[in-house]
C-alpha positions in Angstrom: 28.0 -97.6 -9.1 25.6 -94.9 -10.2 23.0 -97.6 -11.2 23.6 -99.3 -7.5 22.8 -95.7 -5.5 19.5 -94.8 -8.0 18.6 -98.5 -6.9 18.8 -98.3 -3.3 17.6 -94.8 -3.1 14.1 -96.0 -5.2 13.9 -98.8 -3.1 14.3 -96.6 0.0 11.6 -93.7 -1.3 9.3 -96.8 -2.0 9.5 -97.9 1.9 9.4 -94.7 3.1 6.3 -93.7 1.1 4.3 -95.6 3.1 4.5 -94.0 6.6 3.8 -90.3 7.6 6.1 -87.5 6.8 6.0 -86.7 10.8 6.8 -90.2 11.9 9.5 -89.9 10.3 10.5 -86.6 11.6 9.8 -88.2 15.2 10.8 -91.7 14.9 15.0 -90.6 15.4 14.2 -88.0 18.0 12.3 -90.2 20.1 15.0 -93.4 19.2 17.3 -91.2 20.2 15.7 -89.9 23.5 15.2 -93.6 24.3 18.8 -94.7 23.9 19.9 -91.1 26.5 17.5 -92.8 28.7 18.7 -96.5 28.4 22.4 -95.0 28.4 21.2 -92.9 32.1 19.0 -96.1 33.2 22.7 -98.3 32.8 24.8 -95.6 34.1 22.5 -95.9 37.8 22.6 -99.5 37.8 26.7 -99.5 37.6 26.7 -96.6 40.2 24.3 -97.5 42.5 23.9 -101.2 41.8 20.3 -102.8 41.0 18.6 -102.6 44.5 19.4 -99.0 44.9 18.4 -98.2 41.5 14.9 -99.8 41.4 14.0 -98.5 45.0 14.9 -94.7 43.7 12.9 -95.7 40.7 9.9 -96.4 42.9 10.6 -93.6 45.7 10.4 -91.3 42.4 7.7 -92.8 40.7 5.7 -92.3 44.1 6.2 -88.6 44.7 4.3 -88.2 41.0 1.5 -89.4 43.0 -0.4 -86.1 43.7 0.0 -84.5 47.0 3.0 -87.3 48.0 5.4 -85.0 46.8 4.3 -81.7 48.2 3.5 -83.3 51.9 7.0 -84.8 51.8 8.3 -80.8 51.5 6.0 -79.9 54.4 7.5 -82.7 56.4 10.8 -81.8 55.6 10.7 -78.2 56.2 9.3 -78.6 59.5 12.1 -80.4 60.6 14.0 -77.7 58.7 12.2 -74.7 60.8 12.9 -76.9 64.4 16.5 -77.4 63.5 16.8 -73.3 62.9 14.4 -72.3 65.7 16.7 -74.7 68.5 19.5 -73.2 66.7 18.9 -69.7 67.6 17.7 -70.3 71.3 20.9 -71.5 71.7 22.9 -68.7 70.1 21.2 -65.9 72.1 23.4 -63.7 73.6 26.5 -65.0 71.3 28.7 -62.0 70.1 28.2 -61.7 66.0 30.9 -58.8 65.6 34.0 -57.9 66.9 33.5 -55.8 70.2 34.4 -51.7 70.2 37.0 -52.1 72.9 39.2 -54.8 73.7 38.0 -57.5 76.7 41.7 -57.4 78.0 42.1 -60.2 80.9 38.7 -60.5 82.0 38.2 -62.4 78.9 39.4 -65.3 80.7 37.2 -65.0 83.4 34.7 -65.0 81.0 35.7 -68.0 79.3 35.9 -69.3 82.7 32.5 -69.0 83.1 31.2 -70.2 79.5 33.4 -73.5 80.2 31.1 -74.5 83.5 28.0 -75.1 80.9 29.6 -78.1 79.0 29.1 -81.9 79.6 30.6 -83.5 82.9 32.6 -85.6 80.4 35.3 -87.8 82.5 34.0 -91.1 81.9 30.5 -90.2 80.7 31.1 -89.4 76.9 32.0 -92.2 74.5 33.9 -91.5 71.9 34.6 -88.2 72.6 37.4 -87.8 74.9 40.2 -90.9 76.1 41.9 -89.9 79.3 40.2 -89.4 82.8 41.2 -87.4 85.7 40.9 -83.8 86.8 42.1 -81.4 84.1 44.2 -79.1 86.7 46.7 -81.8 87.5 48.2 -85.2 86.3 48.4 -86.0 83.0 46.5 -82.8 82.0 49.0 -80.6 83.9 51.6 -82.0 81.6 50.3 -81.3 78.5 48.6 -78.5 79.4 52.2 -76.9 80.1 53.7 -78.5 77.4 51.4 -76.9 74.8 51.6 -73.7 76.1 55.4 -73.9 75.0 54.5 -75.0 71.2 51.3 -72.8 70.8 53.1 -70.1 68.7 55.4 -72.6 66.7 54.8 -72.9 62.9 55.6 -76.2 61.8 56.0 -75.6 58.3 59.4 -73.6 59.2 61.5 -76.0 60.3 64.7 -74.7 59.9 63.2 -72.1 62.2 61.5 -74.9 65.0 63.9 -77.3 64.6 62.6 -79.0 67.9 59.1 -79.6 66.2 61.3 -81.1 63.5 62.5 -83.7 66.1 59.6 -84.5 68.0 57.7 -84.9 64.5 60.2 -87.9 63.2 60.2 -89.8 66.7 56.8 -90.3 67.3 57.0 -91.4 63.6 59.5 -93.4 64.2 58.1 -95.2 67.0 54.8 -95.3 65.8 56.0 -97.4 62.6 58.4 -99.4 64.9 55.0 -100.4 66.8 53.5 -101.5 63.6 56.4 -103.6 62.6 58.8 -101.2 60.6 61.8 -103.2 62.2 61.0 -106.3 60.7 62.6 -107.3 57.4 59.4 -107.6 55.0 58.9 -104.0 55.9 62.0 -102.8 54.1 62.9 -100.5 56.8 61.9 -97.4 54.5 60.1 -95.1 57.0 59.1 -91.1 56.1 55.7 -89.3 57.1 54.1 -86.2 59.6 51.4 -85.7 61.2 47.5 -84.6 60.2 44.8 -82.3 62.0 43.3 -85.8 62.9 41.4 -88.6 62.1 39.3 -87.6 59.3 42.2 -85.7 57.6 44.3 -88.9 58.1 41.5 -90.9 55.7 41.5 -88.1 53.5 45.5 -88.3 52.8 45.5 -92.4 53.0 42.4 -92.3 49.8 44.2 -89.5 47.9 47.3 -91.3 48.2 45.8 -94.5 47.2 44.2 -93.0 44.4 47.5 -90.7 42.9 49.5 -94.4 43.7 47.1 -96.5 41.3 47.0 -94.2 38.7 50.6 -93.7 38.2 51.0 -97.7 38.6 47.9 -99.1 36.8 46.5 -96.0 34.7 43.2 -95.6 37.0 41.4 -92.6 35.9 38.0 -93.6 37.0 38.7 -94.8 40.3 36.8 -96.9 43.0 36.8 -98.0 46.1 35.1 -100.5 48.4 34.8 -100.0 52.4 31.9 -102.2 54.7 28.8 -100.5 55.8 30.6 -100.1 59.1 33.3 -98.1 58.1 33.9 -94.4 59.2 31.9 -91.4 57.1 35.1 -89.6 56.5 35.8 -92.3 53.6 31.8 -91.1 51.7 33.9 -87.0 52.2 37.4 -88.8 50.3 35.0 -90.7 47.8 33.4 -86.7 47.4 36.6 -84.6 47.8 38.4 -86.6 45.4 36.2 -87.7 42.5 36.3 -91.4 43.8 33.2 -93.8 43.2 32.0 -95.6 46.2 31.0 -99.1 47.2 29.6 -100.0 50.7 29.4 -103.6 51.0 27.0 -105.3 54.0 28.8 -106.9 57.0 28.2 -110.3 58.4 26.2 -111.2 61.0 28.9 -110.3 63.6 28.9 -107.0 62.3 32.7 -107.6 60.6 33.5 -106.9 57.1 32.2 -109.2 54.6 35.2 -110.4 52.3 32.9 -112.0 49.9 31.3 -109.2 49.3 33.9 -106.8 49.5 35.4 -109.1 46.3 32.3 -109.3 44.3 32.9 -105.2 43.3 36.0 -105.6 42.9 36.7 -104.5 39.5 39.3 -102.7 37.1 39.3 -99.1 38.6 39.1 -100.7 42.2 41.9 -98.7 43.8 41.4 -99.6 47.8 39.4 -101.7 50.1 38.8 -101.2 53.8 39.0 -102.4 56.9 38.8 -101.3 60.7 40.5 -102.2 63.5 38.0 -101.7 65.3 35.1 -100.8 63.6 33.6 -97.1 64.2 30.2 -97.9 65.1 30.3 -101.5 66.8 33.7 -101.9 68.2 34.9 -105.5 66.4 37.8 -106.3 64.7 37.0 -106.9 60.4 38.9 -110.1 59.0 42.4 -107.8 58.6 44.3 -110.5 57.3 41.9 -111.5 55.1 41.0 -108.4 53.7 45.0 -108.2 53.4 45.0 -111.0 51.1 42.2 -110.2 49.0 43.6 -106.7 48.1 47.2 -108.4 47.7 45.8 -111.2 45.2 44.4 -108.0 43.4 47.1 -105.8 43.2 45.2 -102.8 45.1 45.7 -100.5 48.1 44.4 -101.7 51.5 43.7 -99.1 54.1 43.0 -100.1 58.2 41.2 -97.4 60.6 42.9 -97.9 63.5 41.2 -95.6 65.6 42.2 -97.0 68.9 42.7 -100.5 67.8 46.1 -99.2 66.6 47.7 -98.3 70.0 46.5 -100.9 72.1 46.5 -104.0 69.6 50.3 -104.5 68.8 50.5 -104.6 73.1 47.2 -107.1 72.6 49.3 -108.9 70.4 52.6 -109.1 72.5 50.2 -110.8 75.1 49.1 -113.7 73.1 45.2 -111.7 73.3 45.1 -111.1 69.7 47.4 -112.0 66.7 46.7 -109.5 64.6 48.6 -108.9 61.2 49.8 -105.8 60.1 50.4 -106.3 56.6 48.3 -103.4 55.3 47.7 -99.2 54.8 47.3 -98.1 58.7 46.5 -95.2 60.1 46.9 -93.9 63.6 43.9 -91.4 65.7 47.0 -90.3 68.0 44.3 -87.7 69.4 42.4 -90.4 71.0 45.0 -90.5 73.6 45.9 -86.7 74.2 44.3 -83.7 74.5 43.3 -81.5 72.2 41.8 -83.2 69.7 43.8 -82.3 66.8 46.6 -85.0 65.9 46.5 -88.4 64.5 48.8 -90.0 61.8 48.2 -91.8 58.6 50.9 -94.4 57.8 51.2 -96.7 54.5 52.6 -100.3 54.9 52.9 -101.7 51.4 55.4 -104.4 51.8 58.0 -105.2 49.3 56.6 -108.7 49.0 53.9 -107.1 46.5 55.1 -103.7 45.6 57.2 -101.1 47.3 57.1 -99.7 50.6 56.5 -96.5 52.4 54.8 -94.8 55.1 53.8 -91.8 54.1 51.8 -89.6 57.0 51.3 -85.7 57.2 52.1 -82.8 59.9 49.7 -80.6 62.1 50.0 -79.1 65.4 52.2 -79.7 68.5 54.3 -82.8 68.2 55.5 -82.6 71.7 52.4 -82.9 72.8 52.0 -86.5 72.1 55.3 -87.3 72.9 55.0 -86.5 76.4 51.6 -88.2 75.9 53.1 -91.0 74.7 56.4 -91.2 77.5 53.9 -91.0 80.5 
């Protein structure tokens, strides 16, 4: 053994002898420099995929270029400066501290006054507000009274607001029964609240996709894959909660693209998306498709129903659309009533693949929407 070691070491002294003390010195820091790069150069391509990684290896290479990077700055600041400077004009006169005296009543009046500067909005503002009319009577009337009697209930005491308590579970309750809760594949196991609205709703259904597929498949580096159409709040869950993002190109019709929704599908794929409608284009994705696809996988599916998911279970009732509700839905409840701070997440994950449950989360005045919803 001894013989064997002397041997290999005289044999490795006689190799070495011929190169440079210093190359040798350099030759594993710089191996190993290389294989941190290779290791950061693979780590991009599986994050971003290969397009995205070559272009921000050429947008990078370029700003080296001398002056690129420092007239890019200039540009950017100067959009900076405008953003601040319009900022500003508009603030003038805006109170930064809390006055000396109180304002007492006039403090309406003055409110009063503020609210004649904003938007004529009935009719003129997509996406922003869902029911005409005059706000002094009507439908704003009623819920202008009926939140007036909620606005100093706290919801998380319900012993103490038991009629919040009650209005919570029925619009649940008929909010699942319009998605299909009655049916027999659904298992009839219903429980959920409210949220602050839609964003929060997304938010709930991604965290709750994510805590579900860890405790059932052991996903600790999860993913998840919506189309390029689907709403921003999903890039804030893929933030908020440490998940890894795909966005994967529509079709020509501007739908979601199952094909290429599948080809990232992968091991730590946790959810898939689809909207019903869209956010930016207004079309329905391929629901039941998508429905399929994450079924055959084993994953969560999640629908943004904003809008779609009060009017297409009517649509469907008509023979205008059959749409399939075999999927993670959520409600924008606020689309419908005024103010702009409800909506509902609900999970459908039917017994035919796994359990099921809806599962949503509670905000502010309940009774609003049920009068909302009655009239």
């Amino acid at each position: 053994m001894d013989s064997s070691i002397s041997h290999f070491r005289a044999s490795a002294n006689s190799f070495l002898s011929q190169y440079e003390p210093l190359a040798l010195l350099l030759a594993p820091l710089l191996s190993l420099l290389f294989a941190l790069a290779l290791r950061s150069f693979f780590h991009l391509l599986s994050e971003n995929g290969l397009k995205a990684t070559l272009l921000g290896f050429l947008i990078n290479s370029f700003k080296l270029v001398p002056g690129v990077k420092r007239y890019i700055d200039a540009e950017k600041q100067k959009v900076v400066d405008k953003l601040q400077s319009d900022s500003k004009s508009k603030r003038e006169g805006w109170k930064t501290e809390l006055p000396s005296t109180g304002l007492g009543t006039t403090v309406l009046e003055k409110m009063r006054e503020e609210k004649i500067n904003d938007a004529v909005w009935q009719g003129k503002c997509s996406g922003t507000v869902y029911i005409g009319g005059s706000e002094s009577d009507g439908h704003f009337s009623l819920i202008n009274e009926a939140c007036s009697m909620f606005a100093h209930t706290n919801p998380l005491h319900l012993d103490v607001f038991k009629s919040v308590a009650r209005f919570e579970a029925e619009v649940v309750a008929m909010t699942a029964a319009l998605l299909g809760s009655k049916e027999k594949s659904s298992g009839g196991q219903i429980c959920g609240n409210m949220t602050s609205g839609g964003t929060e709703s997304i938010l709930l259904a991604v965290k709750s996709s994510r805590d579900y597929m860890k405790s059932k498949k052991g996903i600790t580096r999860p993913e998840m894959i919506i189309p390029e159409s689907g709403h921003s709040a999903y890039d804030k869950a893929a933030q908020y909660f440490n998940i890894k993002l795909w966005r994967a190109p529509v079709n020509k019709n501007f739908q979601a693209d199952a094909k290429a929704i599948r080809r990232h599908i992968n091991k730590n794929t946790i959810l898939i998306v689809g909207s019903a409608p869209g956010f930016p284009h207004g079309v329905i994705d391929p629901i039941e498709e998508l429905g399929h696809l994450a079924s055959s996988f084993g994953i969560c599916f999640h629908v943004d129903l904003c809008l779609g998911g009060f009017v297409l279970p009517f649509a469907r009732e008509l023979g205008c659309y059959a749409f399939i509700f075999e999927s993670d839905l959520w409600h924008r409840i606020h689309q419908y009533i005024r103010p702009f701070l409800l909506s509902l997440v609900i999970y459908f994950i039917f017994f035919k693949y796994t359990n099921f449950s809806i599962y949503l989360y509670l905000q502010l005045q309940v009774l609003l929407f049920v009068l909302g919803l009655c009239c």
